[in-house]
N, C-alpha and C positions, 0 to 999 in steps of 0.2 A: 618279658614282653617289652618290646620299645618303648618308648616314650613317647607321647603323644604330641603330633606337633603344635607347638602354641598358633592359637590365631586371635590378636592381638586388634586390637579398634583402623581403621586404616588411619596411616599417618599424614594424610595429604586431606583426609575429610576437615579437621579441626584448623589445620593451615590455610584452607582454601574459604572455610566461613572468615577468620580472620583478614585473611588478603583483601576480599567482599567489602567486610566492612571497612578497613584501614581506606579504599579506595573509594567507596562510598563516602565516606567521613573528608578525604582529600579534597574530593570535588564539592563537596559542603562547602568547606574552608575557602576553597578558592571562590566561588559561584559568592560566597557572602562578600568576600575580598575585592570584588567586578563590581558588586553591586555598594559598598562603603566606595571604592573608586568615581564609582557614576553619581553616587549622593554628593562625598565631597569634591567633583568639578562642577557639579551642579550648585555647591556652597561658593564653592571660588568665584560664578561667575554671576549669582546671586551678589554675593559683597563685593565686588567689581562696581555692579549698577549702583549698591548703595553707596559704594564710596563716591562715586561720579556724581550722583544724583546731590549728595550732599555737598560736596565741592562746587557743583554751579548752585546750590540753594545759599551756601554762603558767600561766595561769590557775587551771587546780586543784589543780598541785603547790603554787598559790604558797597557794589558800584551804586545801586542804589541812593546810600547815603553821602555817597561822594558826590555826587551828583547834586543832590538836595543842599550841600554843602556848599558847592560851586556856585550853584543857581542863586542861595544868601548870600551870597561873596559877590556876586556878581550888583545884586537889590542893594546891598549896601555903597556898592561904588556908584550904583546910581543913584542912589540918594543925595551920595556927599556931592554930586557935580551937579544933580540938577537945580538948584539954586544958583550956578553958577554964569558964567556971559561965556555961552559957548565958543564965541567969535575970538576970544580971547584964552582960549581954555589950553591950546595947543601949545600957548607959551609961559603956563601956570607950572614953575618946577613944584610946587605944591603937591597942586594935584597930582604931578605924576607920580611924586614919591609915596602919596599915599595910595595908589593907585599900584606900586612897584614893591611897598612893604605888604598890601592883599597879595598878593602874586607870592610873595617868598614865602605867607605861612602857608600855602597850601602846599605840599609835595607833588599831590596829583595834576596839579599846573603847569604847564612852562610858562606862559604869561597872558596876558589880561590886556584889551585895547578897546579905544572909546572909538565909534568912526560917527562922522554928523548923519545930518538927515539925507545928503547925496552920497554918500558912503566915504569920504574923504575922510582918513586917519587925523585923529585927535591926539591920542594921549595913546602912551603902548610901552608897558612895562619894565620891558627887555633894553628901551634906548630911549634917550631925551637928546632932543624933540624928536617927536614919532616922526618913523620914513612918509617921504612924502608920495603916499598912498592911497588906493582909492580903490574899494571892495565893495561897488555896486554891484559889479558882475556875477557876484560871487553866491552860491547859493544861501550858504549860513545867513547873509545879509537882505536879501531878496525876501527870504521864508520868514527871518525876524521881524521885519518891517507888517506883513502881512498881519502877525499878530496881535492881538490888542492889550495880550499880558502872558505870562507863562514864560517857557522858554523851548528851543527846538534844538536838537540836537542834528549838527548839519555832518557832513560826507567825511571820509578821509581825506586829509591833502597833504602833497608835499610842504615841508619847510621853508620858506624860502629865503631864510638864511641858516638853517643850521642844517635843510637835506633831510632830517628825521620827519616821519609822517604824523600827521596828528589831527586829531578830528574835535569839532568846534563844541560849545554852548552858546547860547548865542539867545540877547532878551531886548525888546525892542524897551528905550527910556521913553517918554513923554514925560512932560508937564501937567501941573496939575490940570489944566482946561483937556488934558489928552492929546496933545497936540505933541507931533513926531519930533525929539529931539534929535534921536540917533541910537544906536542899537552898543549895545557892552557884552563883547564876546572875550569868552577863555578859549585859550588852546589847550585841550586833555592831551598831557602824555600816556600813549598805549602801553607802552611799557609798565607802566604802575602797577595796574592789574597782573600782571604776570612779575611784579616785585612781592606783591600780596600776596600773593599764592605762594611762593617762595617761605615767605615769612612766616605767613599762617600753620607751614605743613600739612596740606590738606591732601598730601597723596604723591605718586611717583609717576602720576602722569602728566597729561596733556591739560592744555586751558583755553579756551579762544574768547575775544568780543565780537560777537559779527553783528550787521546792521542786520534789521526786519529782512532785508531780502534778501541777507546768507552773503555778503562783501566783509570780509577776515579785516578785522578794524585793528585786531592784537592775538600776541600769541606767544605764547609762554610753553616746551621752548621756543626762542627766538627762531624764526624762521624769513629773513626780511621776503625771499621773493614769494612769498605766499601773500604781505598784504595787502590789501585794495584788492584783492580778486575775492572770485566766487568761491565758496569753499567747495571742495570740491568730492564732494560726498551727496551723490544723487538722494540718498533714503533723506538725510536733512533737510537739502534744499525743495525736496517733496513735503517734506511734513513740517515747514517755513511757510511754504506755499499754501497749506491749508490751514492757517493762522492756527496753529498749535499752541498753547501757550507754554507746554514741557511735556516730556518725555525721555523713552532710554530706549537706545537704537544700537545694535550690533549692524555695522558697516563695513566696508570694503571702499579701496580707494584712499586716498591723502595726499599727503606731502613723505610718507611713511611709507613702505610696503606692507600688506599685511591687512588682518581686520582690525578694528576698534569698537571698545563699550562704550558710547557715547550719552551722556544724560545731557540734555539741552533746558532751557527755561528762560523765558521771555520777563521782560522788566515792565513792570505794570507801569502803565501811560506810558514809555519808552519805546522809538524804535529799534531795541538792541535785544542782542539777545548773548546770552553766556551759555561755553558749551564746556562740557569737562568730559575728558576721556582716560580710556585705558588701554593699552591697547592688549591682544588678545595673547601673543606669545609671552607678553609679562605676566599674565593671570596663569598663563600655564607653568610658565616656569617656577611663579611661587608654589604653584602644585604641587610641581615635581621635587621643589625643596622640601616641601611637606611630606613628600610620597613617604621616606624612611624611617619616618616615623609613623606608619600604618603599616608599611610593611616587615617593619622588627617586629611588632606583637605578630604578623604573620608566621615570618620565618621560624619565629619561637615557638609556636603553637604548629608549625610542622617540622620542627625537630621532635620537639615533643612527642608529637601523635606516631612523627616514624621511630622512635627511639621505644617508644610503650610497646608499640606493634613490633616490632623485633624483640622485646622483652618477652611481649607475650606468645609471639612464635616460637622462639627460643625455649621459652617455658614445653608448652602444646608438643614443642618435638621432643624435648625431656620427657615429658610425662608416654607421650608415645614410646617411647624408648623406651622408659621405666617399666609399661607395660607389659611390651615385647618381653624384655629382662626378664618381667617378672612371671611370665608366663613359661620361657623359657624355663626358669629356677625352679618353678613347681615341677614341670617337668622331670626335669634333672633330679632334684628331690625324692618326687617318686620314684624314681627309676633308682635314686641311692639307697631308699627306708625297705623297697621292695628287697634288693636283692644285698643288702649289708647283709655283714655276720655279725654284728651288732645293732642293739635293741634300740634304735633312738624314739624319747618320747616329748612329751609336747607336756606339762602341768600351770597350772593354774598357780593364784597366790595361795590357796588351800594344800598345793598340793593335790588334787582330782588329776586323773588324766584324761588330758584333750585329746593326745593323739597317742598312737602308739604304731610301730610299724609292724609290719609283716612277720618281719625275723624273730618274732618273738615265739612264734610257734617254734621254730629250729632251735631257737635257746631255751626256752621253756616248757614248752608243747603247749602252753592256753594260748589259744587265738587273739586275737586284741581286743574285741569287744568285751571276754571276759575278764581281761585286765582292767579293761577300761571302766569297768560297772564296779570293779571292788576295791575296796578301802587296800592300798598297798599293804597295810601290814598283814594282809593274809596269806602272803606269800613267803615272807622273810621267816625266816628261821625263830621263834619265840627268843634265842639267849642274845638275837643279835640285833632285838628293834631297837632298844638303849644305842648299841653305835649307830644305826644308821639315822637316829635323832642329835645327836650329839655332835658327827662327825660330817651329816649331810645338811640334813634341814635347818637347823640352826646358822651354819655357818652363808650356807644361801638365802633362806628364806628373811633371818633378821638381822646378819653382820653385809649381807649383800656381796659377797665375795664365793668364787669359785671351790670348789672342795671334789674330794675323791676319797672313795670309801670303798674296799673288799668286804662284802659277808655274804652269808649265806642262804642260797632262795630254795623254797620245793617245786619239783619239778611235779611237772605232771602223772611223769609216774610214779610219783612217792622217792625217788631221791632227794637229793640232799646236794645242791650241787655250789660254787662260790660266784658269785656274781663282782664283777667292778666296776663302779661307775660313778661316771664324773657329773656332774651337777651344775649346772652355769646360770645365775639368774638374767631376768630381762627385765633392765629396770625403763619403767615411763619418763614423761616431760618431766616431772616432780621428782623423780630419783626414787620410787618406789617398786619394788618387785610387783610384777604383775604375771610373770609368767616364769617359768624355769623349762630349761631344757636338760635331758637326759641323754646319756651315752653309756648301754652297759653293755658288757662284754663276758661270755662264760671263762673264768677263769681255773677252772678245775682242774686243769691239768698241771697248770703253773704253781698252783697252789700245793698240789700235791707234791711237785717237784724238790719245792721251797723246803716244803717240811721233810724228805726224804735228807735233802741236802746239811740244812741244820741239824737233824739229828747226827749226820753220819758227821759234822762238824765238831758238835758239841763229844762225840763217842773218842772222836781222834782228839782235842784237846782234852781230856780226862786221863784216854792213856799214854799223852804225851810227858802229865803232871807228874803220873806216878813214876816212870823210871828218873825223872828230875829230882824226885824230892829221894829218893834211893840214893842218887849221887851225889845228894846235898849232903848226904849222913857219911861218905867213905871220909872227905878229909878230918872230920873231927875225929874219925876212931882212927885214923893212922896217927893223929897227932898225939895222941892215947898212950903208942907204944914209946914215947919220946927218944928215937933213936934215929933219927931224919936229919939229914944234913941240911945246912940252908938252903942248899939250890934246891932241895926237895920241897922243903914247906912253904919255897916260891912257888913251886909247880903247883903244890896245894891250893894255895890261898888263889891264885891265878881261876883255878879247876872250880874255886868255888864261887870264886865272883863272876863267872863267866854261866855256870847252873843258873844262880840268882837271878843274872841278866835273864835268861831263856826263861825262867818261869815268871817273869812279871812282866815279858814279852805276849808270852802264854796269857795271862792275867789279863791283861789289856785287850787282846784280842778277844777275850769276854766280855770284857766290858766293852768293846765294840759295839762286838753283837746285840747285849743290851740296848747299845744305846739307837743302833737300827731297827728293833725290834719296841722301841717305845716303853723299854721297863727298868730302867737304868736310871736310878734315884742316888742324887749327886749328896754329898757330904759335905758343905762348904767349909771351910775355915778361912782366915785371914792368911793369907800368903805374897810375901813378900816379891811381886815380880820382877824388880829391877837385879833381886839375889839369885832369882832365879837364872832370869838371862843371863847371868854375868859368869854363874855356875856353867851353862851351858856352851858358850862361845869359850869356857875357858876345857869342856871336856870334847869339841871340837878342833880343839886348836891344831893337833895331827890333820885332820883334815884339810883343814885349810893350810898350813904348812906347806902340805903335798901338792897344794893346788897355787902356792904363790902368793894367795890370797890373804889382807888382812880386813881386820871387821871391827867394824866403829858403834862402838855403842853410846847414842845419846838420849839424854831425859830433856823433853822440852824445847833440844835445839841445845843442850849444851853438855859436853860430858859430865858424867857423874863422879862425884865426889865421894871420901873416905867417908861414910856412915849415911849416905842417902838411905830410901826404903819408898817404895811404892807397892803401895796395897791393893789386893784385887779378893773377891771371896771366890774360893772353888777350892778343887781338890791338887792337891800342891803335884802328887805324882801325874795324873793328867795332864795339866800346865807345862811340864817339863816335858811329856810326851808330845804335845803340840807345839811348843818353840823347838825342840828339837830337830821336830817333821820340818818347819818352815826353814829354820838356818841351814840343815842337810840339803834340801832341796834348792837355796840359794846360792850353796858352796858349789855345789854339782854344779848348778846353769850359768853361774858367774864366767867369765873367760878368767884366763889364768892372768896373774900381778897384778889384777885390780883389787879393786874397794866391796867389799859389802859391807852397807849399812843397817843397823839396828835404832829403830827410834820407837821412844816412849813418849807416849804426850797424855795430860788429864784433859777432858772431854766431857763437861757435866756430872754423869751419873758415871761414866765409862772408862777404862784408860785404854786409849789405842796402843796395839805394836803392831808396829809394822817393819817388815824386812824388804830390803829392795837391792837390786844386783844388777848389774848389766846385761844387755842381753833383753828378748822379746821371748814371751810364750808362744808358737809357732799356732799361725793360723787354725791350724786342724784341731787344737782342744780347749782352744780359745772360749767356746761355747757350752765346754764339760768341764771347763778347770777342774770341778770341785768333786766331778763323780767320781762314783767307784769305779775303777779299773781306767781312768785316764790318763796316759803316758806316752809318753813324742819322745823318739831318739835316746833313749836310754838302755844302753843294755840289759842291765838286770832291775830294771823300773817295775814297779807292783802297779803301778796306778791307785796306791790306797796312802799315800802321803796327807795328799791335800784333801784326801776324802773324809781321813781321822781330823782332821784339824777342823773340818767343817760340824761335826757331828760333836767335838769337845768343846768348839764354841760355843754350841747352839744349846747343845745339853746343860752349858753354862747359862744360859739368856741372851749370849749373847751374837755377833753375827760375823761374818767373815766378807771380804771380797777382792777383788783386786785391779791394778791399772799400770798397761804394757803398753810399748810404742819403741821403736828402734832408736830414739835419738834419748827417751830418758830413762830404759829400759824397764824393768818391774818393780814393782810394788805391792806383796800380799799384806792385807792387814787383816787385825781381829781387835773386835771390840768387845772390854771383857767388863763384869761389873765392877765400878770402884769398893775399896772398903769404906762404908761412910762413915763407922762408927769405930775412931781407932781404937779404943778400949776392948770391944767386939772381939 
């Protein structure tokens, strides 16, 4: 039957929940991102007013005290003159000089002048004898005189000798009876204030002095045609107008283009007021320096969130895929376990069977269910549960490695037929078998074959032995009659060393098959392999002769000396049957006038030999070196060279393998067990 087709989760349902939320979650991010934007310029423009607000709050403690400063400065000059004979004061350098040293300690000064009770100039800081002046006109003079104590702060006025503007203090003197002396006015430098602010650091913006009615007295920066006028920002001079004593005003309008955060605040008893501003595109711009730093946690948190979401998309279409796959697999599965000709089954770490396929009826005739209900061993053959504990289960179930084993199962109708099968465990996280998989296959005809073929093997080397050993016995009894010439008893002894050859040829080939068939129990002794070798490259030497060819034998990397010995344990005829197979087969694949090399080296437990030759093993048995029957380009090649060398290693303990490439050619080795105990 076909195979059923998988229908798999749809792969767009898991992607499209994720899109949802990845884009949901996006506009989160941003929507909080709009709203941290509109909190911090709502913060910007918050600390905008407080920095204004506190720039004019210090600002007019600092005019303030200036003021209260000037005004003593002023009481004390009147003090020192009013004892004095006014009439004569004008030509007092006394006075003036103390009158010109008040003047220098104030900075906020330019100078200091006494005028009488008509207004006519007295005494004036800046020059001796005072200009000959007369500031009745003048408002400062006018408003002072009116008063009866205090002091009045009068208008902005030109300089009129230095051009700079500058606006009065101004206190009327009397006598002690209170009777009008004449008034002692300073001229305030505007500038001052906008030195102080400078000085103080109170911010990167703007400063202004303006009178009660909003007339720009100073201004910090310097802007000269802005002062003596109105300032020109309607929301102030509205909220001037309604005697405000302070506030903070976002405005339009200036000497600037553009808006400003303006905090105003009025000088108690004072008609003055101080204004500090900011203006709007500096509060934004520190915004915007700000901004990159709100928007790297952004950016980060939406690499982040797109990087996850492709993770986890990415993931969502795997596992969809996985799914598909793996539905596909079961499929396909089924569609293998139904119609195999072999038995594939599914077991537990007990060994239970989980699964069992189909084919089992066609290889066995019980169905699966009733494999699957009984204990395996009711099947196997009773002589043959020992191997397939020995040779199966142990090897999988507690060494964790792969195994294959031939024996014998009953069939459902009471035969008797040979089963093989390979065995795989499935280990967990932890490296533990939890599961095994089976592969078995009816071998009964192979098996039968096998045994057909070895016997009619073992029948032909038997009566190969006997007419050999018949011909072993002629030359002794001809040498018997002693009337043989020498070239005869050449021929003899020839006749008989060449029989010997043939039957331990014969020999070996038993002992092959032993050692293929698993029952070929070695004889070890101490054998000397460097004598060996050296026997053998010297009963080669024709060969290699023929071939051009000479062959280097070294121990270690250096040639061997008169009386070395290297000890290996095994069986000495053997040994010499396997260096023989490797050197023959190196002489053969060697090209001609070259080198083959023979090297010995100690290795632990081991002594390697290895033979190497010029020349690559040809792609094609590359992957078989070592089996029976594999041979490339050789005439009369057996393909059983490297096959005997592999089975008298291994029979020994020990192992074989090799390493080819066109530019260093080959190298077969064999690692054999050292003699550890010389005496042994």
């Amino acid at each position: 039957m076909p195979p059923a087709s998988p229908h798999p989760p749809a792969p767009s349902r898991t992607a499209r929940r994720l899109t949802f939320f990845f884009i949901l979650s996006l506009l989160a991010v941003l929507a909080a991102f709009g709203v941290a934007i509109r909190v911090s310029l709502d913060n910007a423009y918050r600390e905008a007013e407080l920095e204004t607000a506190y720039s004019a709050k210090v600002l007019q403690q600092h005019l303030h005290r200036t003021l209260e400063t000037v005004d003593l400065s002023l009481l004390h000059a009147a003090d020192r003159v009013r004892g004095e004979d006014w009439n004569t004061l004008r030509s007092s350098e006394e006075s003036w000089r103390i009158l010109s040293d008040l003047a220098a300690r104030l900075p906020q000064v330019r100078s200091i002048w006494l005028v009488d009770a008509r207004g006519r100039m007295l005494l004036y800081s800046a020059q001796f004898p005072a200009p000959d002046l007369n500031v009745a006109q003048q408002e400062y003079f006018s408003r002072a005189v009116a008063l009866d104590g205090g002091h009045v702060i009068g208008p902005l006025l030109p300089g009129r000798f230095t051009g700079r503007p500058f606006f009065t203090v101004s206190r009327p003197v009397r006598d002690r009876r209170g009777r009008l002396l004449g008034v002692a006015v300073a001229a305030l430098e505007p500038s001052y204030l906008a030195e102080f602010h400078a000085r103080a650091n109170l911010g990167s913006g703007a400063v202004a002095l303006l009178s009660s009615d909003g007339v720009i007295l100073s201004r910090y920066p310097f802007i000269p045609e802005v002062l003596g006028r109105k300032a020109p920002h309607p929301a102030l001079l509205e909220a001037l107008a309604q005697k405000r004593i302070e506030g903070t005003l976002v405005m339009d309008g200036g000497p600037l283009p553009g808006k400003v955060v303006a905090s105003f605040l009025r000088l108690a008893g004072e008609p003055l007021v101080v204004v500090a501003n900011k203006p709007v595109s500096e509060i934004r711009a520190g915004f915007l320096r700000g901004l990159p730093l709100m928007a790297g946690p952004l950016f980060l948190s939406l690499v982040f969130m797109t990087a996850l979401f492709f993770v986890h998309l990415r993931k969502a279409r795997e596992e969809d895929r996985s799914r598909a796959a793996l539905a596909e697999s079961e499929a396909r599965f089924r569609l293998v376990t139904e119609h195999a000709g072999e038995i594939i089954s599914l077991h537990d770490a007990s060994g239970r069977v989980v699964f069992m396929s189909p084919s089992c009826i066609r290889v066995m005739g019980y169905p699966p269910e009733v494999l699957a209900e009984s204990p395996p061993e009711e099947f196997i053959h009773p002589p043959d549960r020992e191997l397939v504990r020995d040779a199966l289960a142990r090897p999988v179930f507690q060494e964790k490695r792969h195994a294959k084993a031939a024996f014998r199962v009953q069939h459902a109708d009471g035969r008797i037929i040979w089963l093989e099968v390979g065995l795989s465990p499935v280990l967990d996280e932890r490296g533990e078998v939890f599961q095994a998989i089976a592969i078995g296959r009816d071998v009964t005809a192979r098996r039968e074959l096998e045994e057909l073929k070895e016997h009619v093997e073992h029948i032909t080397r038997h009566d190969l032995k006997t007419p050999l050993i018949c011909a072993l016995s002629v030359p002794r009894i001809l040498r018997g009659h002693g009337n043989l010439r020498p070239d005869q008893l050449q021929l003899l002894d020839h006749l008989e060393k060449t029989s010997r050859k043939m039957l331990d040829m014969i020999n070996r080939s038993l002992d092959l098959y032993k050692m293929e068939a698993g029952i070929y129990a070695v004889r070890p002794v101490s054998v000397d392999l460097l004598g060996l070798v050296l026997g053998g490259v010297e009963e080669m030497r024709n060969l290699a002769r023929a071939r051009s060819l000479a062959v280097e034998v070294r121990v270690d990397g250096e040639p061997p000396e008169l009386g070395d010995t290297l000890l290996v344990r095994g069986e000495d005829l053997l040994l010499q049957s396997l260096f023989l197979n490797l050197l023959a087969n190196a002489l053969e694949a060697a090209p001609e006038g070259g080198t083959v090399g023979v090297e010995l080296s100690r290795e632990e437990r081991f002594v390697r030999l290895a033979v190497q030759n010029m020349g690559a093993v040809p792609e094609a048995v590359r992957g078989r070196f070592f089996e029976k029957y594999s041979t490339h380009g050789k005439e009369f090649g057996t393909g059983l060279g490297t096959y005997a060398v592999r089975l008298i290693a291994e029979v020994h303990g020990g192992s074989v393998g090799f390493e080819t490439d066109e530019a260093r050619g080959t190298t077969v080795w064999v690692l054999l067990p050292a003699q550890t105990d010389p005496a042994a």
